[in-house]
C-alpha positions, 0 to 999 in steps of 0.5 A: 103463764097458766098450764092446768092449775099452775100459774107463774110470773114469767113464762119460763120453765127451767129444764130439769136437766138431770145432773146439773140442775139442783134443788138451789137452782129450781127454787132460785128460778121459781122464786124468781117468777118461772118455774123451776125444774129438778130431774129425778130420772136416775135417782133412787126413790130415797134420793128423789125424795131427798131432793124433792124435799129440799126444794121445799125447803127454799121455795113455797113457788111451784115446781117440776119434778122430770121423770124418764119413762123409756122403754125398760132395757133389755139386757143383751150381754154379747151386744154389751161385750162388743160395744165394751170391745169398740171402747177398749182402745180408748180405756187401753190409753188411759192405762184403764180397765172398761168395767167387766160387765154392763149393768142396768144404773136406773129403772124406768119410772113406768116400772117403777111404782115406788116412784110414784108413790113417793110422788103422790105423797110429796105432791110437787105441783107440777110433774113431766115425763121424758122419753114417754108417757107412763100407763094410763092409770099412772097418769090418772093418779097423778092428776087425781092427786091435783098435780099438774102433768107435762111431757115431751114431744118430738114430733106430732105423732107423739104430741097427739099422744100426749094429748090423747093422754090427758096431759096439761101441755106439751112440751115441743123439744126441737133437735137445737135443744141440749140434753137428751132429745125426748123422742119416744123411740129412737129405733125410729129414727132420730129426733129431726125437727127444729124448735120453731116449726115444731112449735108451731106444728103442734100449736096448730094441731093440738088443743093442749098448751104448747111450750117451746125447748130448744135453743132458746137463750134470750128474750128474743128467742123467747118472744119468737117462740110465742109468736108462734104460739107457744104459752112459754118456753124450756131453757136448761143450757142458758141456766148451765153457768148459773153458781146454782148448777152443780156443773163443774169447772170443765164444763163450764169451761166449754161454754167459753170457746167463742166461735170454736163452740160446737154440739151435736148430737150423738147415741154413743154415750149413753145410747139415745140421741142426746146434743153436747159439746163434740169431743173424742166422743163424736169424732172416734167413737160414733163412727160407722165401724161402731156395733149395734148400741146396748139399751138405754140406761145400759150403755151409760155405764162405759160412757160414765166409766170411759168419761172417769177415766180419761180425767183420772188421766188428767185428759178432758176428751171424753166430758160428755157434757150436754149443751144446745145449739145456743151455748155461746150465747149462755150467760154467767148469773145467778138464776134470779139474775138471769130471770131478771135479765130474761124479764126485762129483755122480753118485756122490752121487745 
């Protein structure tokens, strides 16, 4: 697979899956033939770099470092404290307190200019945005700077977008794919397109590479993905139960109900639309008596803090754990295993 200047083995991108993918996982998979991802959208510069850093460390292959670039929040106190009321009953069983007031976690990378400098000094060789595209001066740098760029598209309106940019390729994420969707404005509507028709969608409208996300778990899924014309895909929710992911046991649990396994997606948690396995948080919380949403990142606080506190509790009803339409179908290898497998599987059709 070849986007802009960079070449892998396999045609395949790890998702860079902010919390459970490490730098263990992306350099086992690049290592490996594909191209492994880290996602630094909710880290410090300092930890970025830390990360950044240690993938260096285990691999000399080609890598992708995720960036968030929504639309900054904007802080809305009394909108805060009604959507921390709607959550108090939940807190209230747990004989916990929701936090007094809802904080903004993490920037926007395209207000955050110490992250790109640390980009264009770290150069990894490949960068992607999510939930948007930074200022056109951003994106110019990066690539003056020989790093390959990726972003995310939801609809074709968005892929042109992309395009019109001067990015190296797209990544067309389908609403099967676990994780938060990439759509770029989410007051606009959710994200509502299939993997497949996307794909194809965009392969015939736009000029860039095209990379299919979005319940693609085996070989055969990805051998229909490039038939239609995809140069490869994105898979993060088959890499999920790989050792070098840091998702935890409860986690890894969910993957494991046989026919019981069931995402959807929902905004409740952290205030875009994002798919994970359905819990408390699907059936009680996102319903039609909920008031209007803080921002993003905003309204991740009372998810994280209503999440913590239902464990301390000893209760998983509240994971909040992201995963695709394809989860039953995830296998239990290590990443260099399970390239293997993928390999051979496409290969033999």
């Amino acid at each position: 697979m070849a986007i802009g200047g960079v070449r892998v083995p396999q045609p395949i991108i790890q998702a860079p899956m902010v919390g459970v993918s490490t730098p263990k996982l992306a350099a086992a998979v690049s290592n490996a033939g594909g191209l492994g991802s880290i996602g630094i959208g909710a880290s410090s510069v300092d930890a970025a770099r830390s990360m950044i850093d240690e993938a260096f460390q285990l691999t000399s292959k080609p890598f992708n470092v995720n960036v968030f670039c929504h639309q900054p929040a904007q802080p809305d106190p009394e909108r805060e404290a009604r959507w921390l009321d709607h959550l108090q009953p939940f807190f209230d069983e747990f004989d916990a307190e929701p936090p007094a007031a809802l904080d903004l976690p993490y920037p926007s990378f395209i207000e955050n200019h110490a992250m790109l400098e640390m980009l264009l000094e770290t150069q990894p060789a490949v960068v992607s945005f999510h939930f948007g595209l930074p200022e056109q001066d951003w994106i110019d740098q990066l690539k003056a700077s020989g790093i390959t760029l990726l972003a995310t598209a939801t609809t074709l309106a968005e892929a042109y977008q992309v395009q019109n940019a001067g990015l190296a390729g797209i990544v067309a994420q389908g609403r099967e794919a676990g994780g938060h969707s990439g759509v770029f404005e989410p007051g606009r509507g959710n994200p509502d397109m299939g993997t497949l028709p996307l794909t194809r969608l965009i392969k015939a409208q736009c000029k860039l590479p095209v990379i299919a996300a979005g319940g693609i778990m085996d070989g055969r899924g990805i051998r229909a993905a490039r038939q239609l014309g995809a140069v490869g895909v994105q898979m993060g929710t088959a890499f999920v139960l790989c050792p070098e992911s840091s998702a935890d046991a409860e986690y890894r649990a969910l993957f494991k109900h046989g026919p019981d396994v069931d995402t959807r997606i929902t905004s409740v948690i952290s205030g875009r639309p994002a798919r994970g396995f359905v819990d408390r948080w699907w059936a009680e919380v996102d319903s039609d008596q909920a008031p209007d949403l803080p921002d993003y990142p905003i309204t991740y606080v009372a998810g994280k803090a209503l999440k913590a506190a239902a464990r301390s509790a000893g209760q998983h009803t509240f994971n909040a754990c992201w995963a695709g339409q394809g989860a039953a179908l995830a296998r239990e290898l290590p990443a260099g295993d399970l390239m293997k497998r993928l390999a051979d599987e496409l290969k033999a059709l």
